[in-house]
DSSP file (Angstrom, degrees, kcal/mol; ACC not computed):
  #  RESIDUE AA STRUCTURE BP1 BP2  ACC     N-H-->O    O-->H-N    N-H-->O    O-->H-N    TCO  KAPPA ALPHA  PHI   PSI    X-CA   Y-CA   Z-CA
    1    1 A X              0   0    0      0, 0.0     2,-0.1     0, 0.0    61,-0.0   0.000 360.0 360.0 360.0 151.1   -8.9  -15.8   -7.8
    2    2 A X        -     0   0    0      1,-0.1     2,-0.2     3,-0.0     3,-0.1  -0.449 360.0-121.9 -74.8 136.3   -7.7  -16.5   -4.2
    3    3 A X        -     0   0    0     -2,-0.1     3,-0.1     1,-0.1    -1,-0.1  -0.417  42.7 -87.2 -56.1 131.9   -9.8  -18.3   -2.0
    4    4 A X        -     0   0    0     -2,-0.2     2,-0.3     1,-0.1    -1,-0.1  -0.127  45.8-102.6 -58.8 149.4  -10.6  -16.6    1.2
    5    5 A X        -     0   0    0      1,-0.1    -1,-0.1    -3,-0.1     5,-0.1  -0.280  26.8-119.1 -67.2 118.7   -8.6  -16.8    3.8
    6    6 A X     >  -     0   0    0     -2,-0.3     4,-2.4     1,-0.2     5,-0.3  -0.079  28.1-122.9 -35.4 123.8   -9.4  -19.1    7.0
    7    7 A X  T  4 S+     0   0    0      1,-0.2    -1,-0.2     2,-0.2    -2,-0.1   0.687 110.8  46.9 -77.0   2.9   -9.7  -17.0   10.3
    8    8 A X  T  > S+     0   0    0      2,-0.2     4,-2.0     3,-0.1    -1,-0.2   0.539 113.4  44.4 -76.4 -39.1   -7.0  -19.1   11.9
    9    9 A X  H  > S+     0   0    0      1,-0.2     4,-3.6     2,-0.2    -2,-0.2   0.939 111.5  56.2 -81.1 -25.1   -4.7  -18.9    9.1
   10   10 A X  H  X S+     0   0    0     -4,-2.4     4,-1.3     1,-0.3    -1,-0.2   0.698 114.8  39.3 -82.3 -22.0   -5.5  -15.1    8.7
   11   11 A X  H  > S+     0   0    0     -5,-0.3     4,-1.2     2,-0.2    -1,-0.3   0.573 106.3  63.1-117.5  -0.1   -4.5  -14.5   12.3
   12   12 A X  H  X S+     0   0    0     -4,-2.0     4,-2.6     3,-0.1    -2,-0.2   0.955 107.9  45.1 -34.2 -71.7   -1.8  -16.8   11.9
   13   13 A X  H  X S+     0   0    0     -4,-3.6     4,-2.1     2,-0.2     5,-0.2   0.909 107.9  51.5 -21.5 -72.6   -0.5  -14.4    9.4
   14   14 A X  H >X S+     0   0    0     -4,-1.3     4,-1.5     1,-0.2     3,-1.4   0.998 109.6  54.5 -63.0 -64.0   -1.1  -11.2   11.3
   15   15 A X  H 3X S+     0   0    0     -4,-1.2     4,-0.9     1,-0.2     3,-0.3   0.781 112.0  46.9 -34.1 -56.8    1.1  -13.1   14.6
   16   16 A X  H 3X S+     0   0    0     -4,-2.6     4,-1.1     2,-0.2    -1,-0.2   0.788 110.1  50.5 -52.8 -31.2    4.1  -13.7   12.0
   17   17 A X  H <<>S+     0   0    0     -4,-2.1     5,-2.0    -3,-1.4     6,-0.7   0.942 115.5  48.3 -74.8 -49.7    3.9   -9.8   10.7
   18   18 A X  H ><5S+     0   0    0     -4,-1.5     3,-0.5    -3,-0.3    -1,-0.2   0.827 114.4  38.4 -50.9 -38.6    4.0   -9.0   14.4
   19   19 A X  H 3<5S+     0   0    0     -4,-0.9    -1,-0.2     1,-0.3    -2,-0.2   0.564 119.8  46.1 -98.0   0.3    7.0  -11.1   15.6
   20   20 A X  T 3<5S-     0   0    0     -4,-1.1    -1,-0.3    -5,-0.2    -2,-0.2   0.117 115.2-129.5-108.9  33.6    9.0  -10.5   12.4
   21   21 A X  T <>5 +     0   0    0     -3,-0.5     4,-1.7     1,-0.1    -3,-0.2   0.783  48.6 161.5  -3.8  74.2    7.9   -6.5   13.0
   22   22 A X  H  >< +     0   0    0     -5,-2.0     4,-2.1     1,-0.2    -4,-0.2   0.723  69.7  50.2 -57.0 -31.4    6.8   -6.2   10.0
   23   23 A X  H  > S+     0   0    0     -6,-0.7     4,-0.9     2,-0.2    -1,-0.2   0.541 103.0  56.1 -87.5 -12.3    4.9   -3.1   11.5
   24   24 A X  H  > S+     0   0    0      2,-0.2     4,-2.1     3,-0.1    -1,-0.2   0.816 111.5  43.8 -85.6 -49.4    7.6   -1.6   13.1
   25   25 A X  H  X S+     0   0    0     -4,-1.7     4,-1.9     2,-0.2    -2,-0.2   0.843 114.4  49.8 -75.9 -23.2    9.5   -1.5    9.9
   26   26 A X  H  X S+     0   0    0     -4,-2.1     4,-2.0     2,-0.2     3,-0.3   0.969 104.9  56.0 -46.2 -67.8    6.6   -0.3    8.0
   27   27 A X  H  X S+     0   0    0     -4,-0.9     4,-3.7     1,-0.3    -2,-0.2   0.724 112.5  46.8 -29.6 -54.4    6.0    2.3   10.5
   28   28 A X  H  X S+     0   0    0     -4,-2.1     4,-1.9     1,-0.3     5,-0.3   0.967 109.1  49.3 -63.9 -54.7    9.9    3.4    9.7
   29   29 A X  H  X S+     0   0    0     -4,-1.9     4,-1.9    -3,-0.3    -1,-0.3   0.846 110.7  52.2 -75.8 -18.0    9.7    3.4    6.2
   30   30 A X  H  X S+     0   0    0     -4,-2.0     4,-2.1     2,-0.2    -1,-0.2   0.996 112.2  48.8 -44.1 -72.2    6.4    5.6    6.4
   31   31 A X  H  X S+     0   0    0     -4,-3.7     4,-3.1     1,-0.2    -2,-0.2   0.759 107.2  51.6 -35.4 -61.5    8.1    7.9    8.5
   32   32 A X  H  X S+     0   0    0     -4,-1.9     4,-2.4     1,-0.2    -1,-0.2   0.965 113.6  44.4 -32.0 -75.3   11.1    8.3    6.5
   33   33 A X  H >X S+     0   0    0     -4,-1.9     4,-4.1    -5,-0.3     3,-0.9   0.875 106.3  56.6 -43.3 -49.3    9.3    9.1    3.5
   34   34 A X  H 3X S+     0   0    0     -4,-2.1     4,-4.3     1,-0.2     5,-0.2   0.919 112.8  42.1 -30.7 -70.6    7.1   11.2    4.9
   35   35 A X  H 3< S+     0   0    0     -4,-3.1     4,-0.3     2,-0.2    -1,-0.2   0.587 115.7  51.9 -64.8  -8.0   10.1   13.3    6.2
   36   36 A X  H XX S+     0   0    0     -4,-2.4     3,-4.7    -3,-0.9     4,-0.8   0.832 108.2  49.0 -62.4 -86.6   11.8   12.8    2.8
   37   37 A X  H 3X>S+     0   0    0     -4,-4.1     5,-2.9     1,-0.3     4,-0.7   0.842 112.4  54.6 -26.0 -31.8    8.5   14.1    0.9
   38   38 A X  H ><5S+     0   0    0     -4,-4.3     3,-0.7    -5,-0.4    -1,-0.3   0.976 108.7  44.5 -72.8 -28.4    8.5   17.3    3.4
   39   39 A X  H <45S+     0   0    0     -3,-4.7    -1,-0.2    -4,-0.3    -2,-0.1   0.747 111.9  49.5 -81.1 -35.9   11.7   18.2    2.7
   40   40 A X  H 3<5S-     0   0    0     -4,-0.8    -1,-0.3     2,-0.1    -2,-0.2   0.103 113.0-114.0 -82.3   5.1   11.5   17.9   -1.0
   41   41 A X  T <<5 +     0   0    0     -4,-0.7     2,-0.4    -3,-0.7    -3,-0.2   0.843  66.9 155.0  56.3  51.0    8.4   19.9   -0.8
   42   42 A X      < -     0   0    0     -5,-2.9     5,-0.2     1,-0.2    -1,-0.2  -0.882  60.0 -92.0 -92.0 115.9    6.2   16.3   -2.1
   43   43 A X        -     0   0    0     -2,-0.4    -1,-0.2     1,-0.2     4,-0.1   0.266  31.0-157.2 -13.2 156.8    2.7   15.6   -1.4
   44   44 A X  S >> S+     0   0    0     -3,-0.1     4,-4.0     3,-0.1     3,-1.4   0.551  87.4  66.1-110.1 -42.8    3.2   13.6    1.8
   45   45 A X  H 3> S+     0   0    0      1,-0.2     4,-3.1     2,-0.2     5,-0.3   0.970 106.6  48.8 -41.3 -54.6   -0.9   11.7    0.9
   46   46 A X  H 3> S+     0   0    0      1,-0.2     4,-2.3     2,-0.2    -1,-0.2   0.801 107.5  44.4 -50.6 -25.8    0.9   10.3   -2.0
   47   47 A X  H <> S+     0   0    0     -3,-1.4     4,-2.4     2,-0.2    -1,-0.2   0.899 121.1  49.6 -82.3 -37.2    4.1    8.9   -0.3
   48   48 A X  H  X S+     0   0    0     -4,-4.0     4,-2.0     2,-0.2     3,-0.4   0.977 104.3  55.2 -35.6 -83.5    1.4    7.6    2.4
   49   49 A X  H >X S+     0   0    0     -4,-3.1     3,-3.5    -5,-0.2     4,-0.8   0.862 102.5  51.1 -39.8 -83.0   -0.4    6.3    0.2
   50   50 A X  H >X S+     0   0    0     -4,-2.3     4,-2.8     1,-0.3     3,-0.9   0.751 114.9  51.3  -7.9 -55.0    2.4    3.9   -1.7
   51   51 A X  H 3X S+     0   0    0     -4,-2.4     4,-2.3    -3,-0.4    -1,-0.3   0.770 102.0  56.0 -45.1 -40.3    3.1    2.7    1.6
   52   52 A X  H << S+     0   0    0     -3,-3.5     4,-0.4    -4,-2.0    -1,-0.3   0.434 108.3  45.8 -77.2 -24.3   -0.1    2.2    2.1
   53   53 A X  H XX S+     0   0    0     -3,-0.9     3,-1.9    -4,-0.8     4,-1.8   0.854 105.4  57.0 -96.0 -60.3   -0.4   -0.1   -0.9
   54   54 A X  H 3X S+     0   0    0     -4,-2.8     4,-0.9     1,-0.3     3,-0.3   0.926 113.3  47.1 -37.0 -57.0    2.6   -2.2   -0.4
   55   55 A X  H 3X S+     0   0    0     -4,-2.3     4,-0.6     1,-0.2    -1,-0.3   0.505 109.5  45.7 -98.8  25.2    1.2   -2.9    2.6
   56   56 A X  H <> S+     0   0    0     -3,-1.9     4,-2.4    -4,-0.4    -2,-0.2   0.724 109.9  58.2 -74.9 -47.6   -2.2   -3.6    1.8
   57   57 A X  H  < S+     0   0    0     -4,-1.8     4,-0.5    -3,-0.3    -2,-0.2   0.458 104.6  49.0-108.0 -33.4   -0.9   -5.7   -0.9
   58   58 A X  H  < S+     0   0    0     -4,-0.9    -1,-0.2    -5,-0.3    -2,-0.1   0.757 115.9  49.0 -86.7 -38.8    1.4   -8.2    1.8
   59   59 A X  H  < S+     0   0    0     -4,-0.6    -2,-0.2    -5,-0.1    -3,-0.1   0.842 115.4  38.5 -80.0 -24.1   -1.6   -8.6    3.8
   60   60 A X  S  < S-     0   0    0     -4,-2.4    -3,-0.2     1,-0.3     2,-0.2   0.534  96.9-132.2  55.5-128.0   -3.6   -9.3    1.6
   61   61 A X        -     0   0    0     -4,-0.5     2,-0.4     2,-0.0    -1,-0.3  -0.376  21.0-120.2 112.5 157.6   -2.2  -11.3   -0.5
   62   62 A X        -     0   0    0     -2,-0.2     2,-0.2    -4,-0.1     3,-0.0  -0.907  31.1 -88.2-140.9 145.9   -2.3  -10.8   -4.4
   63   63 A X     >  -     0   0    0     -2,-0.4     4,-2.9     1,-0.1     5,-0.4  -0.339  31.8-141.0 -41.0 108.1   -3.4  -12.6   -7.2
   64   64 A X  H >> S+     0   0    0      1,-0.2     4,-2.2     2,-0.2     3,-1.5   0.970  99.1  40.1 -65.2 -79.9   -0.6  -14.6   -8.2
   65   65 A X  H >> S+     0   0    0      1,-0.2     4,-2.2     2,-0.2     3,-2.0   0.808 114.0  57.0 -21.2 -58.4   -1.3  -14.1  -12.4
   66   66 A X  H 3> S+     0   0    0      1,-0.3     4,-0.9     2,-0.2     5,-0.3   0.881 111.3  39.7 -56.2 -31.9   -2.2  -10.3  -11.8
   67   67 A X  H <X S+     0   0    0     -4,-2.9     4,-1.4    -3,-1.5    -1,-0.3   0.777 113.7  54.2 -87.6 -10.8    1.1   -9.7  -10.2
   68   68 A X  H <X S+     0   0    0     -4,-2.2     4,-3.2    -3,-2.0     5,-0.3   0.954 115.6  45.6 -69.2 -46.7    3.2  -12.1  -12.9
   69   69 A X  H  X S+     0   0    0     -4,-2.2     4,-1.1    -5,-0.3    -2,-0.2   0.661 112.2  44.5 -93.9  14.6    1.6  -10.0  -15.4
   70   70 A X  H  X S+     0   0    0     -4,-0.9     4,-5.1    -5,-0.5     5,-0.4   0.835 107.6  57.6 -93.5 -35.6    2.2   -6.7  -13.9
   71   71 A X  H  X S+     0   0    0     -4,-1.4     4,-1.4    -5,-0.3     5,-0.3   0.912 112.6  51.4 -63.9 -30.3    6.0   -7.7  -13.0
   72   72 A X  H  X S+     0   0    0     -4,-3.2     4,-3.7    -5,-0.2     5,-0.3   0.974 110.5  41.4 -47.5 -76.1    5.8   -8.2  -17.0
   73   73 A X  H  X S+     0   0    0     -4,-1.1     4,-1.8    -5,-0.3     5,-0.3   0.845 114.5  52.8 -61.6 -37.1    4.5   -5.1  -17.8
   74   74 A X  H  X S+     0   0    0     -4,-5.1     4,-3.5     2,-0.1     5,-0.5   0.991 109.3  50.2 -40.6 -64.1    6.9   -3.5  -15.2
   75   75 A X  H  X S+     0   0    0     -4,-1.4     4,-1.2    -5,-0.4    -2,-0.2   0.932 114.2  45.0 -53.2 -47.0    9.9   -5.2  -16.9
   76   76 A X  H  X S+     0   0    0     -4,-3.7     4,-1.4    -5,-0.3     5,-0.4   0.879 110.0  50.8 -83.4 -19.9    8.8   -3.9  -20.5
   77   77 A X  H  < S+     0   0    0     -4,-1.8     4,-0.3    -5,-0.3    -2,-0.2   0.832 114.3  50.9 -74.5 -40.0    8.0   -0.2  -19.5
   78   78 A X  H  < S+     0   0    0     -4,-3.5    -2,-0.2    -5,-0.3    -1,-0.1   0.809 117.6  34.5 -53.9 -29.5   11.6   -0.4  -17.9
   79   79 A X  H  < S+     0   0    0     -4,-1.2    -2,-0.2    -5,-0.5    -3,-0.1   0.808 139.6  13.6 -89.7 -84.9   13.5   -1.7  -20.8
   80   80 A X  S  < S-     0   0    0     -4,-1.4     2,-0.5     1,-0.3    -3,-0.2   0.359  91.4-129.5 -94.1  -8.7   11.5    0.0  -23.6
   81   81 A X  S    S-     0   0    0     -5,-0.4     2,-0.8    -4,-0.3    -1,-0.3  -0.798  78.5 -28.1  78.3-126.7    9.2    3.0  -22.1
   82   82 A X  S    S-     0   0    0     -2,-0.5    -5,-0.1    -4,-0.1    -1,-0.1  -0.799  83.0-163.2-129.1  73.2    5.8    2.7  -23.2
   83   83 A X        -     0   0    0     -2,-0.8     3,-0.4     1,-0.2     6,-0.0  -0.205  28.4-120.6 -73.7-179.2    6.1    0.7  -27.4
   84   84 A X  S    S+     0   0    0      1,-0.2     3,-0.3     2,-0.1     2,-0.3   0.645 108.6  52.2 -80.1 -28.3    3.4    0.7  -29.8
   85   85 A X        +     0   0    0      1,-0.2    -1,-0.2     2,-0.1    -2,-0.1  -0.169  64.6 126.7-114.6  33.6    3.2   -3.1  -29.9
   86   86 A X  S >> S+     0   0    0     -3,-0.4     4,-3.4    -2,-0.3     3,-1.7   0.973  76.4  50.3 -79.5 -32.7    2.9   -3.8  -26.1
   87   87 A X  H >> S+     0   0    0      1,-0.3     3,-4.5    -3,-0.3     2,-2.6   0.814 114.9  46.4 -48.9 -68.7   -0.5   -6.0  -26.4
   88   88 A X  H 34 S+     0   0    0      1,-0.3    -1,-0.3     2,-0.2    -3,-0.1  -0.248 114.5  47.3 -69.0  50.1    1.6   -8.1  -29.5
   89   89 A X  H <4 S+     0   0    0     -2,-2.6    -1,-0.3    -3,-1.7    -2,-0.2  -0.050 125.0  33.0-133.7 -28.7    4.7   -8.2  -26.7
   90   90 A X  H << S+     0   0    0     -3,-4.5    -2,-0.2    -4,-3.4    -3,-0.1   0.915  89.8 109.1 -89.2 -28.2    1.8   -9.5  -23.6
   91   91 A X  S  < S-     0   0    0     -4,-1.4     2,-0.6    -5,-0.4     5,-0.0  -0.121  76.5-127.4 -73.6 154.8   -0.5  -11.5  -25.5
   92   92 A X        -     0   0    0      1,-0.1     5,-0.2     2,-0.0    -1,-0.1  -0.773  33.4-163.1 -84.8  98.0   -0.4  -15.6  -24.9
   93   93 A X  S  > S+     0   0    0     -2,-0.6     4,-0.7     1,-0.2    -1,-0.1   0.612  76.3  53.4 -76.5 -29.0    0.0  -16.0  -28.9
   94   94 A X  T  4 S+     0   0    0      2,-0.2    -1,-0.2     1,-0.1     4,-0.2   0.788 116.5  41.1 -67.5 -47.7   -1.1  -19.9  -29.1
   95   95 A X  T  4 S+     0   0    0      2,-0.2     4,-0.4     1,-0.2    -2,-0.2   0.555 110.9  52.3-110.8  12.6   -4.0  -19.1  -27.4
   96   96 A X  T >4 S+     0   0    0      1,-0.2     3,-0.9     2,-0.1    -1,-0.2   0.854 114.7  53.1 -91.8 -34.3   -4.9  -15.5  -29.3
   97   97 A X  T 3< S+     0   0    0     -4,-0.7    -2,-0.2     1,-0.2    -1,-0.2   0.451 104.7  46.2 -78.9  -8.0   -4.5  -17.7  -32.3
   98   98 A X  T 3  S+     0   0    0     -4,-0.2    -1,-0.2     2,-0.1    -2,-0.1   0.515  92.8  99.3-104.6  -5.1   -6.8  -20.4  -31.5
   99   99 A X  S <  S-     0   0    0     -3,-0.9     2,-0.2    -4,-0.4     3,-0.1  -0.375  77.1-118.9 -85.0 155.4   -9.7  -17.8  -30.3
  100  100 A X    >>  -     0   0    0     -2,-0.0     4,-2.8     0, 0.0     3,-1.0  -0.377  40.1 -77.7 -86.7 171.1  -12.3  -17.3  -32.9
  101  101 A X  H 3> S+     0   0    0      1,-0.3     4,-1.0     2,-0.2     3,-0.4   0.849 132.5  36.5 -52.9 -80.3  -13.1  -13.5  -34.5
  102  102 A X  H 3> S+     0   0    0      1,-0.2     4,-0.6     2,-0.2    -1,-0.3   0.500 116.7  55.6 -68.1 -16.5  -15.1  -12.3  -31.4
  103  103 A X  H X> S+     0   0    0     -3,-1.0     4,-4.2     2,-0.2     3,-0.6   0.870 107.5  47.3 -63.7 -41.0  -12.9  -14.0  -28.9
  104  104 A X  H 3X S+     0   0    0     -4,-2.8     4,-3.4    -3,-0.4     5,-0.4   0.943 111.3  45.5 -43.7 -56.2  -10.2  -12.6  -29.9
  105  105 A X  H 3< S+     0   0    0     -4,-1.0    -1,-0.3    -5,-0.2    -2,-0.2   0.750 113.5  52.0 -66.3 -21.1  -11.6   -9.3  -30.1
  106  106 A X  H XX S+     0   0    0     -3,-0.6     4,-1.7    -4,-0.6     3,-1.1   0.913 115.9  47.5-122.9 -70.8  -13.2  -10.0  -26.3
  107  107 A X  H >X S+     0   0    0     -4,-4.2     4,-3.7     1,-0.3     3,-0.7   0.917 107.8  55.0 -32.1 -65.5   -9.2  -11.2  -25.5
  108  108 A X  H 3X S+     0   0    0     -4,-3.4     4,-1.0     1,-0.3    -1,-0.3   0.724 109.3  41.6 -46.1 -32.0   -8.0   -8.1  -27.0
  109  109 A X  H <> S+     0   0    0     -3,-1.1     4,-0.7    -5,-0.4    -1,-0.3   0.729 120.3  47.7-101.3 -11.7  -10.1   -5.5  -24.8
  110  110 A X  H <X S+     0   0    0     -4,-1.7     4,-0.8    -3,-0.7     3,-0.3   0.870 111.3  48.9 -78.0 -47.5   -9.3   -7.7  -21.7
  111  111 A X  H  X S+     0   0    0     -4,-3.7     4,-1.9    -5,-0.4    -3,-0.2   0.956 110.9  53.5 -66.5 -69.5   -5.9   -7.8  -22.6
  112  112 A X  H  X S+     0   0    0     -4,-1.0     4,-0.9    -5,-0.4    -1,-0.2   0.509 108.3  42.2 -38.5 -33.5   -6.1   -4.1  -23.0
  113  113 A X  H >< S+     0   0    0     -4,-0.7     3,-1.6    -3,-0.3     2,-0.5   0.669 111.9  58.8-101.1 -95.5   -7.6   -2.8  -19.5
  114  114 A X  H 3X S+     0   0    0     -4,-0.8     4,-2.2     1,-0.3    -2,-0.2   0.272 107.0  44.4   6.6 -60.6   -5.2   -5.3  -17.8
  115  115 A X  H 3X S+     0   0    0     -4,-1.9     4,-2.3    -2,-0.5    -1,-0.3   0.879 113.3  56.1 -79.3 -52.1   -2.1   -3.6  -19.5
  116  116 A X  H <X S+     0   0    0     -3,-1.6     4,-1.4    -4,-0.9    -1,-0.2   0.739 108.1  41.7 -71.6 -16.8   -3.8   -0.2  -18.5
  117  117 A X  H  > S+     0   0    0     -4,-0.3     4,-2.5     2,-0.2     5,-0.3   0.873 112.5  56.8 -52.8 -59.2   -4.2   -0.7  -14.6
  118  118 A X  H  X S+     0   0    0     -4,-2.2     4,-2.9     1,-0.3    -2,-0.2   0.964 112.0  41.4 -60.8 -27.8   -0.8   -2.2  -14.8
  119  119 A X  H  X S+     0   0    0     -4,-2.3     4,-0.6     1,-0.2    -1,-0.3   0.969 111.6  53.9 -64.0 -44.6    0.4    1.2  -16.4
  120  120 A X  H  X S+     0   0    0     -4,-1.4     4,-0.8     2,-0.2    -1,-0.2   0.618 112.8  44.2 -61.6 -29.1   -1.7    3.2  -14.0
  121  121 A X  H >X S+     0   0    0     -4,-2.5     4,-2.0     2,-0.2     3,-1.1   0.917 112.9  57.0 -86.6 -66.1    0.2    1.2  -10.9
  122  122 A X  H 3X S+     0   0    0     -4,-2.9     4,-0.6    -5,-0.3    -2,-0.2   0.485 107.2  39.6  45.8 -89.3    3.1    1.8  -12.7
  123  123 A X  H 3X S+     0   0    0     -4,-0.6     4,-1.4     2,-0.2    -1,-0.2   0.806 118.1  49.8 -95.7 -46.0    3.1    5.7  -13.0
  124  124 A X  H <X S+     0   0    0     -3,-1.1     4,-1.0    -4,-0.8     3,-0.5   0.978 117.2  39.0 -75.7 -51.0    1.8    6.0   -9.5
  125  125 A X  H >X S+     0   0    0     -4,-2.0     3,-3.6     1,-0.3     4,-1.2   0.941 120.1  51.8 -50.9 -94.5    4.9    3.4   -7.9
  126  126 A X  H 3X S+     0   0    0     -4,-0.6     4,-1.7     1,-0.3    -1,-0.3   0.568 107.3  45.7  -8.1 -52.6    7.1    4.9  -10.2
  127  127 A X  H 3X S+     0   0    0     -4,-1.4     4,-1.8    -3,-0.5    -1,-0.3   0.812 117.6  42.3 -84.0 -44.8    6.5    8.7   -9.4
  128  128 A X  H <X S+     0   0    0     -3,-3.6     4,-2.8    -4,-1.0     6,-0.3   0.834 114.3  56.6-107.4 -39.3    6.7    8.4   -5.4
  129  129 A X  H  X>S+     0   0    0     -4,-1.2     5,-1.9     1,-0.2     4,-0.9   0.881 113.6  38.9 -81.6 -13.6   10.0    5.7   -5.8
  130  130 A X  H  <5S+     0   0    0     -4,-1.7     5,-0.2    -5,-0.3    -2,-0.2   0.878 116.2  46.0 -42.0 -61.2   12.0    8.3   -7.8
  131  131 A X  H  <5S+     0   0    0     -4,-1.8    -2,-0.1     1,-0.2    -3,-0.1   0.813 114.9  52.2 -54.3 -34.2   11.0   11.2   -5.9
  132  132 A X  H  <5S-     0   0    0     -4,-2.8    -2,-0.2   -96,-0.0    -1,-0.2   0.661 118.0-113.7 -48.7 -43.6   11.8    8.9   -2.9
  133  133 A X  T  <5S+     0   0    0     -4,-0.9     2,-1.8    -3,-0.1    -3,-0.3   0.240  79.8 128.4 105.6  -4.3   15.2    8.0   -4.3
  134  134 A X      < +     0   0    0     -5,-1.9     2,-3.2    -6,-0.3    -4,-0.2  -0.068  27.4 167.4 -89.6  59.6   14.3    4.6   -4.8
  135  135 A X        +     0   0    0     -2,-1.8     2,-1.0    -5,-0.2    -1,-0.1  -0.202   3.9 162.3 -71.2  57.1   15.3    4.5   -8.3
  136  136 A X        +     0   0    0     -2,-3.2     2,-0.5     2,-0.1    -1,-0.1  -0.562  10.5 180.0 -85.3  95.8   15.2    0.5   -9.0
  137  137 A X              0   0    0     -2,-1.0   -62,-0.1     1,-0.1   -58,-0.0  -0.818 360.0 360.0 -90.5 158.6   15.2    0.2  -12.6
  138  138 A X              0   0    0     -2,-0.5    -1,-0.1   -64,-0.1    -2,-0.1   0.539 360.0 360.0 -56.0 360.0   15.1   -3.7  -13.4
């Protein structure tokens, strides 16, 4: 997990987000959506919300694994939709194979909520950039 942040480095940060206006462009792309979502007659909370995540999610900071293995789990619901076999396509196979009966199974349910949060961000991202127009398949 990330260490917490230093209150110098943390307002370090926020000065750079300010001079590169990171908030200014947020601000736009809010807007924009917003007046997209009205127009298309779309929730507007939801397109908020997205926004809202992205930039939660830059200030932040994320957990460098959690976002390798959601840009996985992105990549394979873009290629293939949703397989049968996605734990056998995420799991670390050297180390599922060295785990004993009940680690394995411990792995396996770990393995298992992971993969469903990643779906659940997913569906939500997915849903708001479509409607949005932002149709970036990998």
């Amino acid at each position: 997990m990330q260490a917490a942040k230093s209150i110098k480095s943390a307002a370090k940060e926020a000065k750079q987000r300010l001079k590169s206006k990171f908030w200014e462009e947020y601000k736009k792309e809010v807007d924009s959506g917003v007046k997209l979502a009205k127009e298309e007659g779309i929730a507007q909370s939801g397109v908020v919300k997205y926004f809202k995540d992205i930039a939660v999610r830059n200030v932040r900071g994320t957990d460098y694994e959690n976002e390798v293995f959601y840009e996985e789990v992105k990549t394979m619901l873009d290629k293939y939709g949703k397989p049968s076999d996605a734990l056998d396509r995420l799991m670390d196979k050297p180390l599922f194979y060295s785990l004993s009966y009940t680690q394995r199974e411990c792995y396996l349910f770990k393995l298992s909520e992971k993969y469903q949060k990643a779906i659940e961000r997913y569906d939500r991202e997915r849903k708001i950039e479509l409607k949005l127009g932002k149709n970036k398949k990998s």
